[in-house]
N, CA, C and O of each residue as an XYZ file, in Angstrom:
400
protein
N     -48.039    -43.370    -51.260
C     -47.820    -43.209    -49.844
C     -48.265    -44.474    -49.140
O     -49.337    -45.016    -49.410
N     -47.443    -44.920    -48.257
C     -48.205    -45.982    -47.645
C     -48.376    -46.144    -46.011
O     -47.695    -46.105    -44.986
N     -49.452    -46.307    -46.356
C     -50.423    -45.958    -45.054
C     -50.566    -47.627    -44.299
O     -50.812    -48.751    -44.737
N     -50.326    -47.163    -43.237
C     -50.045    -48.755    -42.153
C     -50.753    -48.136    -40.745
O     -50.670    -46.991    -40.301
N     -51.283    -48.990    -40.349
C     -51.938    -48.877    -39.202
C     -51.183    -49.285    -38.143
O     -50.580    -50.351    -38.016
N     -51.283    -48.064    -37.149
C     -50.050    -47.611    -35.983
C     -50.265    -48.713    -35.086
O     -49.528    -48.684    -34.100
N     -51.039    -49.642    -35.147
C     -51.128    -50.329    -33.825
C     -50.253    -52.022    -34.423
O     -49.870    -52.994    -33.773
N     -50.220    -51.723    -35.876
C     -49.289    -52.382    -36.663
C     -48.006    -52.491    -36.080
O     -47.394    -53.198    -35.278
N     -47.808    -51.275    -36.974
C     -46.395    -50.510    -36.402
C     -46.069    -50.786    -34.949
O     -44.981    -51.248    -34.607
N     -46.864    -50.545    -34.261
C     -46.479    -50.476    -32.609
C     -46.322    -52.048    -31.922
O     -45.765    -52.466    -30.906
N     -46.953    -52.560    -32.801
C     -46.838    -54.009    -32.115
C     -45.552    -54.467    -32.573
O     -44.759    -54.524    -31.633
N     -44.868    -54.947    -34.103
C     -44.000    -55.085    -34.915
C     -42.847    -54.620    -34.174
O     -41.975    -55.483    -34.079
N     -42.494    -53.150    -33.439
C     -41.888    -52.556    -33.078
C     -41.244    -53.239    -31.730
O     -40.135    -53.532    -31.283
N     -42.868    -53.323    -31.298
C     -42.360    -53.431    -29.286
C     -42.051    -55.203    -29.523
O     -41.371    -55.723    -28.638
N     -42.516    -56.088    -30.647
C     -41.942    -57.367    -31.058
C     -40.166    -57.220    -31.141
O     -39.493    -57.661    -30.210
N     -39.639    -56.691    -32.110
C     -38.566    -56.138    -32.023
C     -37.596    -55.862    -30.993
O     -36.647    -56.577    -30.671
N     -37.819    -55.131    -30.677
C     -37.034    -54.569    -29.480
C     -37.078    -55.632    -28.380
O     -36.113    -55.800    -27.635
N     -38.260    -56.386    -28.276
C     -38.307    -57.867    -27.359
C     -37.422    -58.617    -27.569
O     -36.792    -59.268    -26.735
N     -37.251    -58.588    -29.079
C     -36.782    -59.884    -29.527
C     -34.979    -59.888    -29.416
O     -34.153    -60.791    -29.278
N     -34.875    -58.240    -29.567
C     -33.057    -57.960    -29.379
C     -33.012    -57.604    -27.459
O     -32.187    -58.288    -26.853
N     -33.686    -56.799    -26.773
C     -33.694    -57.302    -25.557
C     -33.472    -58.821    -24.972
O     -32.714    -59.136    -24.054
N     -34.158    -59.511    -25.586
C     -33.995    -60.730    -24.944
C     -32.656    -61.730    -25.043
O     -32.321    -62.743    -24.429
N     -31.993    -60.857    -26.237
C     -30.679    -61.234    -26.338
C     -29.614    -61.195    -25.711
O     -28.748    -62.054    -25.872
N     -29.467    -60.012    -24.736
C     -28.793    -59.313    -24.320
C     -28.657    -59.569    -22.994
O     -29.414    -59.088    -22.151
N     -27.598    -60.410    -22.704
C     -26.676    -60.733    -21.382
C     -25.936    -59.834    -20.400
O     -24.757    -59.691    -20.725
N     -26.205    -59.344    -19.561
C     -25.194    -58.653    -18.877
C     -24.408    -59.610    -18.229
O     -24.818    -60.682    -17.785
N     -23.026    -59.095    -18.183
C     -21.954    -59.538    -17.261
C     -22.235    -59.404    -15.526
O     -22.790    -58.352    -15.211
N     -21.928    -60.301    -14.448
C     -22.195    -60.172    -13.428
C     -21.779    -59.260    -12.826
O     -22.321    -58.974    -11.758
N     -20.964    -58.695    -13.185
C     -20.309    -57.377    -11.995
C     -20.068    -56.546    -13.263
O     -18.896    -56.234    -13.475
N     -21.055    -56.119    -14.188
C     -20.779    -54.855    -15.269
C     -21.145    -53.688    -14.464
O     -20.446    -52.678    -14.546
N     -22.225    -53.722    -13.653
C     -22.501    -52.306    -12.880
C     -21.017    -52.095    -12.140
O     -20.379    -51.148    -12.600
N     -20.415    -52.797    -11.123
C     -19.727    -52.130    -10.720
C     -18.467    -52.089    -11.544
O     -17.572    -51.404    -11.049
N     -18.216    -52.642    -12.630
C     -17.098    -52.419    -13.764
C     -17.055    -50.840    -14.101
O     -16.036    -50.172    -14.274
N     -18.299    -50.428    -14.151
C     -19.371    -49.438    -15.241
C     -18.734    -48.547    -14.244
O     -17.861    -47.734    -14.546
N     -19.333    -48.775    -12.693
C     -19.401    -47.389    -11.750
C     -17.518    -47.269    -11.690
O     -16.817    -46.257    -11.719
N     -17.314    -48.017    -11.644
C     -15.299    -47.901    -11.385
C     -14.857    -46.667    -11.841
O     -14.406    -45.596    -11.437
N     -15.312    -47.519    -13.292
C     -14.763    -46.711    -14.197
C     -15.293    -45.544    -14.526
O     -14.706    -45.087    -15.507
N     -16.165    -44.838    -14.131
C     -17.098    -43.812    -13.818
C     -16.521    -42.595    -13.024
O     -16.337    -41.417    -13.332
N     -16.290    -43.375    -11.801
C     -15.619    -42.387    -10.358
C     -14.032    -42.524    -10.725
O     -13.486    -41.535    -10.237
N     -13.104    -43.317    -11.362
C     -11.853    -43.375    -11.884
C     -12.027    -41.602    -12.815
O     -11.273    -40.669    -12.537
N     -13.004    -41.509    -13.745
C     -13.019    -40.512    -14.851
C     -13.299    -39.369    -14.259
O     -12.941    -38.266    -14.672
N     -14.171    -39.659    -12.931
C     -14.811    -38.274    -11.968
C     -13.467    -37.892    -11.635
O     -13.069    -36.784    -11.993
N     -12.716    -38.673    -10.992
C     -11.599    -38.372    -10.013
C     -10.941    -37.870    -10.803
O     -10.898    -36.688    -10.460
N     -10.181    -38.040    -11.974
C      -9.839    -37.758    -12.897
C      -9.539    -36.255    -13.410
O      -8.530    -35.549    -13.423
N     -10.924    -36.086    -13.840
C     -11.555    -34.735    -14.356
C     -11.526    -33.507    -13.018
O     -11.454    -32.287    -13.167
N     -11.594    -34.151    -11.925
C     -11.569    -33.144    -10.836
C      -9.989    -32.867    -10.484
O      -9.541    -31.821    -10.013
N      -9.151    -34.207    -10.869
C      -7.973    -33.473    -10.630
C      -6.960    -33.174    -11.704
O      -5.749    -33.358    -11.582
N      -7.554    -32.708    -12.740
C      -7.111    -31.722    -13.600
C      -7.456    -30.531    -13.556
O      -6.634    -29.615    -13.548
N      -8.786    -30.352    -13.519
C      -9.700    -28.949    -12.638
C      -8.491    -28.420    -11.853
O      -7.697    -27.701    -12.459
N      -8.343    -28.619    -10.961
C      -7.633    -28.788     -9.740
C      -6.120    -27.915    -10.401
O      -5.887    -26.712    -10.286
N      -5.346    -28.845    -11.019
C      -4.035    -28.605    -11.672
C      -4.217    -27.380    -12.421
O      -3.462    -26.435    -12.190
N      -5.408    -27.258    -13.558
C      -5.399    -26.120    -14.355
C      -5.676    -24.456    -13.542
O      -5.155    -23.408    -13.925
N      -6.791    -24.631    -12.151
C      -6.690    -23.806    -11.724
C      -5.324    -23.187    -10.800
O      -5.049    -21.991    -10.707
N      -4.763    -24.023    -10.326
C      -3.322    -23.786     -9.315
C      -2.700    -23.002    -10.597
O      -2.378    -21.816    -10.528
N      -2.587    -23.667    -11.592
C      -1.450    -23.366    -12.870
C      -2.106    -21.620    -13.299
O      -1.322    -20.672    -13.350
N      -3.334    -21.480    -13.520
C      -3.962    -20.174    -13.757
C      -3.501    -19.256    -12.887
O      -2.819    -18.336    -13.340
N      -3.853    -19.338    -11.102
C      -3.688    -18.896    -10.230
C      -2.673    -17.916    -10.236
O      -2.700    -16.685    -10.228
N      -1.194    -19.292    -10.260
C       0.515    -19.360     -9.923
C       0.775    -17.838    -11.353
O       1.316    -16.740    -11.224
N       0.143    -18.451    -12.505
C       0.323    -17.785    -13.822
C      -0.132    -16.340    -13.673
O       0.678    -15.505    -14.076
N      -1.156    -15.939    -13.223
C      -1.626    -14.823    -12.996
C      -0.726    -13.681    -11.904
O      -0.601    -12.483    -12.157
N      -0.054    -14.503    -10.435
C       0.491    -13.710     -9.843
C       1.827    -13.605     -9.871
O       2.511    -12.748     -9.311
N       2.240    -14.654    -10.653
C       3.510    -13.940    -11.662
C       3.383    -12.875    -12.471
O       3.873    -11.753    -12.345
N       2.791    -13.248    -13.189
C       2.418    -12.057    -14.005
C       1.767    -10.763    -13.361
O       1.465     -9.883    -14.167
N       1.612    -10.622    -12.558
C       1.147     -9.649    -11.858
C       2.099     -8.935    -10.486
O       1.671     -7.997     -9.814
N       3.418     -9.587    -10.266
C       4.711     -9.557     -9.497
C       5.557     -8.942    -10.830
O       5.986     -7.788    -10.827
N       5.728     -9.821    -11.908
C       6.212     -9.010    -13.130
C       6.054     -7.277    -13.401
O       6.912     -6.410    -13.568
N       4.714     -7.225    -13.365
C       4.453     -5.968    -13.406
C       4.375     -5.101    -12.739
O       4.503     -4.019    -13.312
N       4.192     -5.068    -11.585
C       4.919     -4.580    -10.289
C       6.097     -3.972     -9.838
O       6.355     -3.009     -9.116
N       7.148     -5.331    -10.865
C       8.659     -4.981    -10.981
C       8.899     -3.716    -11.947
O       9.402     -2.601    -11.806
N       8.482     -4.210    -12.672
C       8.411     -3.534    -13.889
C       8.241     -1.582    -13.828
O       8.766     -0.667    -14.462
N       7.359     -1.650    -12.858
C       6.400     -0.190    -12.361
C       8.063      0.691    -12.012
O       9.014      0.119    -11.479
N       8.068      2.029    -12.427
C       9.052      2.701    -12.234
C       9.238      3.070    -10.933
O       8.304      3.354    -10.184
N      10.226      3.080    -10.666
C      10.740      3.185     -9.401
C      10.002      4.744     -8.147
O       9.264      4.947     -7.183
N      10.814      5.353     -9.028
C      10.175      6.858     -8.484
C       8.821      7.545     -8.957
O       8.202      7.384    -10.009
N       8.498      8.504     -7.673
C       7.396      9.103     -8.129
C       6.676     10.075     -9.277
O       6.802     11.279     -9.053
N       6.068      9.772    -10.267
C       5.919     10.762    -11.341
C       5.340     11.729    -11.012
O       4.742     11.949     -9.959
N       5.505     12.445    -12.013
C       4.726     14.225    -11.458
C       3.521     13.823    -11.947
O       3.770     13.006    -12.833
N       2.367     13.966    -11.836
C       0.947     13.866    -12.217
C       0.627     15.361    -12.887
O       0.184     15.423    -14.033
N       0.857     16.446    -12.171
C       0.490     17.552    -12.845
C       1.489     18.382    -13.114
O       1.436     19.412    -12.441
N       2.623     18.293    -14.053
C       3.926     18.839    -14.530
C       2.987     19.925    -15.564
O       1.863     19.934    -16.066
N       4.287     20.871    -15.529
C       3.543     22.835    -16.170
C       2.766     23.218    -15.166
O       1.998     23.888    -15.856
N       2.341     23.333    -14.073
C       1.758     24.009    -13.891
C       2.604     24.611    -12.599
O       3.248     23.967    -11.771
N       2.381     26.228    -12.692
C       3.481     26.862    -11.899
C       3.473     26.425    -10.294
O       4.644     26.169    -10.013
N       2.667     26.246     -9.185
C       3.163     26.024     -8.344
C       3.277     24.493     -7.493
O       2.988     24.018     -6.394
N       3.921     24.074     -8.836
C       3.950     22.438     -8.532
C       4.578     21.932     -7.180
O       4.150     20.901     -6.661
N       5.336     22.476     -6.759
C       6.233     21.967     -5.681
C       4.955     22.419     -4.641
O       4.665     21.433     -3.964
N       4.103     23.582     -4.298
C       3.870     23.620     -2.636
C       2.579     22.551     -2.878
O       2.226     21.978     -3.909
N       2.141     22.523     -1.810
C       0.710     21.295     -1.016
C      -0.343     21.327     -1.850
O      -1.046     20.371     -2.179
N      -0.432     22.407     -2.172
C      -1.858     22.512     -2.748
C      -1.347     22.773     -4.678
O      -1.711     23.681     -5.425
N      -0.533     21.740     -4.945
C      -0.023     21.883     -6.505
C      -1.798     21.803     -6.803
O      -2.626     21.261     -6.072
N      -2.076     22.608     -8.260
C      -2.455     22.609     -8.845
C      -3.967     22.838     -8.576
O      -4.771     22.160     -9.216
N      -4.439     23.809     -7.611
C      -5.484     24.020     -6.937
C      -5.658     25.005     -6.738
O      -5.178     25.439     -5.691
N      -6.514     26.019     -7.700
C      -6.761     27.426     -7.542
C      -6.467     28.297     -5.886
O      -6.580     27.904     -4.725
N      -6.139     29.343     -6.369
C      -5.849     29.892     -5.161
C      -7.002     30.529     -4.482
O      -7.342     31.546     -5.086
N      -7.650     30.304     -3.536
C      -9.294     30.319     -2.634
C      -8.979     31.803     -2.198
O      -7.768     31.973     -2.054
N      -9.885     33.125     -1.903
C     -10.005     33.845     -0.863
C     -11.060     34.040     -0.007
O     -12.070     34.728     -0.154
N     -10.586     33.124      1.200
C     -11.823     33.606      2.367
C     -12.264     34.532      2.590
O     -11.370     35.110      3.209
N     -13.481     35.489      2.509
C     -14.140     36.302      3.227
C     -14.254     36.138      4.318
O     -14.411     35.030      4.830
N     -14.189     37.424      5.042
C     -14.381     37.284      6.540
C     -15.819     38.060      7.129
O     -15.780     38.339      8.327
N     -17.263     38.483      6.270
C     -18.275     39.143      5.776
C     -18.324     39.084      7.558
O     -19.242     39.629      8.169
């Protein structure tokens, strides 16, 4: 196992990273190259957002006009067999008021 003393290590290290830092040139206008192209990708991404929801939207109330159409025309019987389907009170025991 080999055992090295961290302040070794730590110096060696932060040497390092000095030594490739100090290499390293930026271009004069990379920030605003950087940000361009940044808010280009924002703008971007927001207006596809944008497109996919309209397209969901449009997709949904078609599909939902479809089915609509679709829905049968006339009214169904809800409670068919049972004998006094035609008067007001289809399918609703027949009540007797007391008059006590």
């Amino acid at each position: 196992m080999n055992h090295t003393d961290p302040d070794r290590t730590e110096r060696e290290l932060t040497e390092a990273l000095a030594a490739l830092a100090g290499g390293v040139r930026a271009a004069p206008d990379a920030y605003r190259t950087a940000r361009g192209e940044w808010l280009r990708r924002e703008r971007r991404r927001r207006l596809v957002l944008a497109v996919l929801i309209t397209v969901v939207f449009a997709l949904a109330t078609l599909i939902g006009l479809w089915v609509l159409n679709e829905a049968p025309s006339h009214s169904g019987v809800i409670f068919s067999g049972l004998p006094n389907a035609g008067l007001p009170n289809a399918g609703l025991p027949d009540v007797q008021v007391s008059t006590r």
